[in-house]
N, C-alpha and C positions, 0 to 999 in steps of 0.2 A: 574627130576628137571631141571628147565632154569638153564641152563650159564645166570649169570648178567652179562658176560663181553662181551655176544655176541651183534654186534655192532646194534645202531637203529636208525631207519629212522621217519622223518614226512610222508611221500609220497614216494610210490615206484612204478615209471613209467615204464613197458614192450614194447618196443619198440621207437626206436629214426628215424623211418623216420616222417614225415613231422606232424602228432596227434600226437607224442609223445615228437618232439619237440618244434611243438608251446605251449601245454599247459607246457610244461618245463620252457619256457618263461614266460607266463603270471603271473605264480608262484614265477619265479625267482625272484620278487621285495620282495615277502611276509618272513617272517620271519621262513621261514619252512625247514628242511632242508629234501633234496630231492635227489631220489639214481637214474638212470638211467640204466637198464637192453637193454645190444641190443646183439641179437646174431650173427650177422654182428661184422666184422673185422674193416669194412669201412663204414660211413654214406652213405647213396643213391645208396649205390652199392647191389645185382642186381635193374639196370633202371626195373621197372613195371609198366610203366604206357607208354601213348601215349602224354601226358603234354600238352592237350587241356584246357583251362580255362577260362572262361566267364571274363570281365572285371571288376567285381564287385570285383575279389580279390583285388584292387589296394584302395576299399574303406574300406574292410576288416582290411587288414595289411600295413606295411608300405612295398612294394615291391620295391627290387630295381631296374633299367633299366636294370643292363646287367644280370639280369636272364628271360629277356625277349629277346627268342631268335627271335619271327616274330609273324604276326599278320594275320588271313583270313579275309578277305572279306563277302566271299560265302559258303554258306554251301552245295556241288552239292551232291545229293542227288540221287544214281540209284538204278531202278526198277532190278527185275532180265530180263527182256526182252534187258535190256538197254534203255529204259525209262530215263531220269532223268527229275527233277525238281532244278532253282535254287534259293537259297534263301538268301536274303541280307538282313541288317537292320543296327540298333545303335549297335549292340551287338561290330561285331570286334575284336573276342577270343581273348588270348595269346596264343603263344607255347611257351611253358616256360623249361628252365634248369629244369628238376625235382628232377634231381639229387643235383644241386647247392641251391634249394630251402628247399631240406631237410638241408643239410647243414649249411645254412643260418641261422636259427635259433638255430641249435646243436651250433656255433663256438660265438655265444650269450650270452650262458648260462655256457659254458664248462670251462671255468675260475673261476667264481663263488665260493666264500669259502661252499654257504653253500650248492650245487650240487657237487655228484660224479656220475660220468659216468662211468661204467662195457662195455666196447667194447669186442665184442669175447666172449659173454658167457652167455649160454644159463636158459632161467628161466624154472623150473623145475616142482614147485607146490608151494601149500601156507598149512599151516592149519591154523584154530583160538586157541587162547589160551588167557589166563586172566594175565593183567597187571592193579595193582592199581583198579583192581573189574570191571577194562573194559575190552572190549572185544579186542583185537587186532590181528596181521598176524604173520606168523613165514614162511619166503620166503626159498626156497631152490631153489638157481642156483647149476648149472655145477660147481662154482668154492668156494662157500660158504654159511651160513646161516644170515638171519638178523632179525629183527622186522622192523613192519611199521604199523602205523596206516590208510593208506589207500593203497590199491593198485589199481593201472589204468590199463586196457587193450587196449593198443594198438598195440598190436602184431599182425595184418592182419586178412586176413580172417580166415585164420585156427588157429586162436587162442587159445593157451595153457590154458591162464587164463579163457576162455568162456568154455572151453572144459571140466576146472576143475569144472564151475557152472551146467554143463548139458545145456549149450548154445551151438548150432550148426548153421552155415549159409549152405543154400543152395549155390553154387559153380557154377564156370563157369571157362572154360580155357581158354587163350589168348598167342598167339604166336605175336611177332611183330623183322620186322627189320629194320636197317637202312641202307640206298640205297643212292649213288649219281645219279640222271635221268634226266628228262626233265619235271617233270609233271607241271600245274599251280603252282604257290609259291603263290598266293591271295585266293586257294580253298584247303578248306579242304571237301573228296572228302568218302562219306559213301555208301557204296553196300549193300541192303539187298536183303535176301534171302530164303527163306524157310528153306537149307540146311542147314545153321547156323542160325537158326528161335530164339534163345536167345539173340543174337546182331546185329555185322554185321563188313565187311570187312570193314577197312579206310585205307586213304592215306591224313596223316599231314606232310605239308610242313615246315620243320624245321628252313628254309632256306640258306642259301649259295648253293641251289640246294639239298641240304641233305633231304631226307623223312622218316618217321616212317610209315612203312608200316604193317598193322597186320587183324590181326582177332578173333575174339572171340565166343566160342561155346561150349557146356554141354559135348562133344565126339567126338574123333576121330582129335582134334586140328590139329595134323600134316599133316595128308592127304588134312583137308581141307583148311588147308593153302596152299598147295602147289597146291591145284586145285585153288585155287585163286589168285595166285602168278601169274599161266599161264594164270589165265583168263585175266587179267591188262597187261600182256605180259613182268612179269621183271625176271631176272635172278637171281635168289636167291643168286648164287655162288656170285655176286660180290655186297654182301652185306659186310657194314663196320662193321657191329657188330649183335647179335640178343640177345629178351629175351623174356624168357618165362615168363609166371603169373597166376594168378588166383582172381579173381572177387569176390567177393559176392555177390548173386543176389537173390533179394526178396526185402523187407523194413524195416524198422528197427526194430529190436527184443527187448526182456527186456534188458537194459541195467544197471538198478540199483540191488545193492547188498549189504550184510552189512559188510560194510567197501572198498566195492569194487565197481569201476564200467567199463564198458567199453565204447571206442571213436576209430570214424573213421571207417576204414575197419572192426574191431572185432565186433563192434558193429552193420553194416549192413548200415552204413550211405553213402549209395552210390546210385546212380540214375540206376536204371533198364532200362533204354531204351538209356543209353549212356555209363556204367561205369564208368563214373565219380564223385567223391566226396571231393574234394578237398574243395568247395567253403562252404558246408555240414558240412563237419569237422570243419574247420575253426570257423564257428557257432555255434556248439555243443561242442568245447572247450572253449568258451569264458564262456558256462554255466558251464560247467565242471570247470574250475577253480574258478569262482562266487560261485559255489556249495561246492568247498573242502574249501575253504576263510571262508563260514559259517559254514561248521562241527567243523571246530577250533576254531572258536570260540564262537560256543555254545557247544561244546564237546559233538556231536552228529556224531556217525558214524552209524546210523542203517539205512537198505534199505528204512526204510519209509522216512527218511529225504533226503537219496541220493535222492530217487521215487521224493519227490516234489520239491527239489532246482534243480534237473539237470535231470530226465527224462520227467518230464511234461513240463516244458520249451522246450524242444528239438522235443519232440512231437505234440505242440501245433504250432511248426515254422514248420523246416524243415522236421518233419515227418509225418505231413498232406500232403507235396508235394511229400517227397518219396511215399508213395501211390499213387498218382498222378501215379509219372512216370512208378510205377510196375504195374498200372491199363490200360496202354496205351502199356507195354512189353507186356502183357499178350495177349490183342488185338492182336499187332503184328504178335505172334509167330501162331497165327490162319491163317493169310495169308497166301493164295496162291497167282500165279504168277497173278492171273486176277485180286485180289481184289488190289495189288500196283498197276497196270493198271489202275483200275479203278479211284483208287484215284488219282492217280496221274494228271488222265485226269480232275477230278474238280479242282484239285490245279490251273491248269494252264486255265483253262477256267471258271475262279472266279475272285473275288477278294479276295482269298485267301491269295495268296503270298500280297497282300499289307496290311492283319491284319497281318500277320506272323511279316512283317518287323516292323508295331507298337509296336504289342506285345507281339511278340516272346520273350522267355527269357528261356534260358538255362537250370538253375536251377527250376526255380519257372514258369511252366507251367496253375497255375488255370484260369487266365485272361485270356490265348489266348484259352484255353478249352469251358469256356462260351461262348468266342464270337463267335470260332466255329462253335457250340451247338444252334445256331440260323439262320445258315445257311441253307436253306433247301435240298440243293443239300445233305449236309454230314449230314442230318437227315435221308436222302432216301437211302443215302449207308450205314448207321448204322444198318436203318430198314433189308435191303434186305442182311447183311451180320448176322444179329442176326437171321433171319430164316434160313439160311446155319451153323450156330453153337448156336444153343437154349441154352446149355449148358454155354457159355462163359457169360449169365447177370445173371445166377447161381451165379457163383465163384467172378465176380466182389466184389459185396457187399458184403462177406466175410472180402476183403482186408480192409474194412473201420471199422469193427466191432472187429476186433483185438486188 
């Protein structure tokens, strides 16, 4: 039989970096009262990410300037031969505090009568069970039990909550540190490679000379960071800090459930040919709270109502472009050293780089795709690399039929 005295929530959110504290936010005006699971000690702490970001977050949310620690230019771009190409436009990232940006909105909400925040402690599982002839949660952390009529996953990639649906992401690992050097402070500076064929080596200028140096790859991380470390010529030893992480890589999965859903990393809202998802998320919680706003009140928590207020919106934006970008990974990780040769040599002997700087965009890649796609030169390298891998217009169209 329930304890009636055991305590109960409107929403109970799994994770407080950056998805779990914006839709914490968004929420926090509504009349809901809302419980916060983080199994960190400390918001933002371990740094996972490389804190690249398009400038469209500033139309997003309200960001404030000194979480913006510097800005690139150029985006230099090497072949493995040493090849590069470089490329400029309207974009002009951020490198942003990532740490202070989780933050930022946790010290927002964390006051709040009707928010409580569990720091240090770990969520465990859920089961269903019947309250008032609905169907509701019975949460177990590390340190207690609750009720909650909706639970959110934003606990990262290897998510607890997704694990407990029989949701799985495919995985990538990432080493990254931070160096005081000499390198450009205006370039942010990407090595691809066949050896790490799932992403690619960076060098983000943080600035006051400070860099984020890393890599990311399916296996063997350490070695081949440290083969890459010596290729760029830096001395690991006299790094000011380092962290490790882990990616999710594919596009975005089922994300609705009844009573449940997942955002952000758990969910797979992350771009395949850069690991970033920050601008993604941001998007996909704005539906994600629009969505929980009408389960209350229409007192509708079942996955067909999650499926159409917040998975088909989410899918219909940014999850047409997450294909996108896992449709161009996928490409990618077919190269060899002759096919970035190759291309690289139309890039620079086109007018390539001057559609790039039109309509280039970070996140949302369909427009510079088409105009691409008209190009003949990158029709003729298409052609003559789909005869070299017959197999890869197989699996494309797979990714779109999902």
């Amino acid at each position: 039989m329930m304890d009636n005295n055991i305590e109960s929530y409107d929403v109970c959110i799994v994770g407080a970096s950056i998805a779990g504290n914006y839709l914490c936010f968004l929420l926090s005006r509504m009349n809901l009262k809302i419980v916060v699971i983080e199994e960190h000690k400390e918001i933002g702490v371990p740094l996972q990410c490389a804190g690249i970001v398009s400038q469209k977050l500033s139309d997003l949310i309200d960001l404030p300037k000194e979480l913006i620690l510097n800005r690139v230019k150029i985006a230099k771009i090497i072949a493995p031969s040493g090849t590069h190409i470089k490329l400029s436009g309207a974009e002009k990232p951020y490198i942003l505090n990532r740490i202070g940006l989780d933050k930022y909105f946790y010290n927002k909400t964390k006051d709040k009568k009707n928010i409580t925040c569990y720091l240090g402690e770990k969520f465990k599982s859920f089961d269903y069970i019947k309250a008032n002839h609905k169907k509701i949660l019975l949460i177990e952390t590390s340190k207690r039990n609750f009720k909650t009529k909706i639970l959110i996953g934003c606990d990262g990639p290897l998510s607890t909550v997704g694990h407990l649906l029989g949701h799985k992401n495919k995985i990538i690992y990432a080493k990254q540190i931070r160096i005081k050097d000499q390198f450009n402070q205006n370039e942010a500076v990407l090595y691809f490679n066949p050896r790490w064929k799932e992403l690619f080596g960076w060098i983000v200028p943080e600035g006051n000379n400070i860099y984020r140096i890393g890599l990311a790859s399916s296996k063997n991380i350490t070695k081949k960071f440290e083969l890459f470390a010596r290729e760029i010529k830096i001395d690991v030893n006299n790094r000011i800090d380092q962290q490790g992480g882990i990616i999710p890589y594919g596009s975005m999965n089922k994300i609705s459930f009844d009573n449940i859903l997942l955002l952000g990393d758990a969910a797979g809202q992350v771009k395949a040919t850069t690991g970033g998802g920050i601008i993604m998320l941001i998007i996909c919680a704005k539906y994600a709270a629009s969505c929980i706003i009408k389960c209350f009140k229409a007192n509708k928590y079942s996955k067909k109502f999650i499926q159409r207020n917040y998975e088909d919106p989410c899918k219909s934006s940014v999850g047409r472009h997450l294909k996108i970008h896992y449709m161009i990974r996928i490409l990618l990780e077919k190269f060899g050293d002759k096919d970035f040769e190759n291309l690289f040599k139309i890039v620079n002997t086109s007018n390539i780089e001057h559609l790039i700087s039109i309509y280039g965009d970070m996140d949302f890649p369909k427009n510079l795709i088409l105009k691409l796609l008209k190009n003949p030169l990158v029709i003729m390298f298409l052609i003559k690399f789909s005869l070299k891998n017959p197999n890869i217009f197989i699996k494309l169209p797979k990714i779109f039929t999902k």
